[in-house]
C-alpha positions as CSV (number, residue, x, y, z in Angstrom):
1,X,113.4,-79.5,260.2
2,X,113.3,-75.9,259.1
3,X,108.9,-76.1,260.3
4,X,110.5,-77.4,263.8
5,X,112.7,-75.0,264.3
6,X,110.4,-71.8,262.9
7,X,107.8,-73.1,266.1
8,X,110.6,-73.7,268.7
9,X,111.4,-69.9,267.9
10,X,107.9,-68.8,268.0
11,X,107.3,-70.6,271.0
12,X,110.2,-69.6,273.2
13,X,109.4,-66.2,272.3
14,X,105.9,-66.5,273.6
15,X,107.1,-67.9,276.6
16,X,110.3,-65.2,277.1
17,X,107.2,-62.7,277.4
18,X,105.6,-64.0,279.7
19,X,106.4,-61.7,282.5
20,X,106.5,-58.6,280.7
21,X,103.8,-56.5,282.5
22,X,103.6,-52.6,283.0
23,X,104.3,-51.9,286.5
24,X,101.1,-49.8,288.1
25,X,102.4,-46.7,289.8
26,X,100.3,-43.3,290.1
27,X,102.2,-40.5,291.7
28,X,100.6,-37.3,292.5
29,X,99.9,-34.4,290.4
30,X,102.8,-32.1,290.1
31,X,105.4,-35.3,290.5
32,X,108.2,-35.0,288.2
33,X,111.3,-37.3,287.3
34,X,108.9,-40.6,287.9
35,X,111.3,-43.8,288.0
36,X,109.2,-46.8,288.7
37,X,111.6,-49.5,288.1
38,X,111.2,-53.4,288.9
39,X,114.9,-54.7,289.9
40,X,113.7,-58.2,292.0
41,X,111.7,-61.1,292.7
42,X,110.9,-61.6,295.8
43,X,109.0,-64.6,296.7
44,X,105.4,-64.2,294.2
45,X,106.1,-60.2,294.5
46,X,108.4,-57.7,292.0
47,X,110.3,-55.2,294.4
48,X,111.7,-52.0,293.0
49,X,112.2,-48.4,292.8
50,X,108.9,-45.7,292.5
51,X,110.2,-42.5,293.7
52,X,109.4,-38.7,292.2
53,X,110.0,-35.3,292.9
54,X,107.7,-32.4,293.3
55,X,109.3,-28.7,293.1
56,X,107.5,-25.5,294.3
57,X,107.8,-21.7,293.2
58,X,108.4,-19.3,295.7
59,X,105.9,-16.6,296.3
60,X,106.7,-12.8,296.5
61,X,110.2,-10.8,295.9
62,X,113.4,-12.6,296.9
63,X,111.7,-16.1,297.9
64,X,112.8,-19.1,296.5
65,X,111.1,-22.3,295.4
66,X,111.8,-25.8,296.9
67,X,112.5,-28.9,295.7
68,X,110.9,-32.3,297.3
69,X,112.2,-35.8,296.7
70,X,110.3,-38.6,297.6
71,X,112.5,-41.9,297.4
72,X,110.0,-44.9,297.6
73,X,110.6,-49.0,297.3
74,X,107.5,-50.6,295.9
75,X,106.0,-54.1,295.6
76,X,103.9,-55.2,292.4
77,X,102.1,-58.8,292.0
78,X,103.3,-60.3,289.5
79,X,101.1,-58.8,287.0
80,X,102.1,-55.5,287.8
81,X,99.2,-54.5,290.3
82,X,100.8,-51.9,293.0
83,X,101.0,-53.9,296.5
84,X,102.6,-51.2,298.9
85,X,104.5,-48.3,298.8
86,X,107.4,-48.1,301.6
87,X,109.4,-44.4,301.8
């Protein structure tokens, strides 16, 4: 009993992995504050969140730097291989 139960363990634990992939995202150079974030199936695609921010220093007395957000919704196969990028 105790041999059956130790491989029903073992085995659902296997199987609770199975769709436990890294989620591909590359954002540019200079991107800060990265979320990639898978929140949904959607048919044989995992739809989420990849957005980012890029700030900028100011040049010369008195300017002022600027801050950039980029708020994106992304699709991944489900091995976690980037399909599109929608801002």
């Amino acid at each position: 009993m105790k041999l059956f139960l130790l491989s029903s363990i073992l085995l659902s634990a296997h199987i609770a992995s199975a769709y436990e992939y890294t989620l591909q995202f590359t954002p540019p150079g200079g991107a800060r504050g990265v979320a990639v974030i898978g929140y949904a199936f959607v048919k044989n695609t995992v739809v989420g969140d990849c957005s980012y921010y890029i700030s900028t220093s100011g040049s010369g007395r008195g300017s002022h730097g600027s801050t950039t957000y980029y708020y994106n919704t992304c699709s991944w196969d489900p091995f976690g291989n980037l399909l599109s990028i929608t801002a």
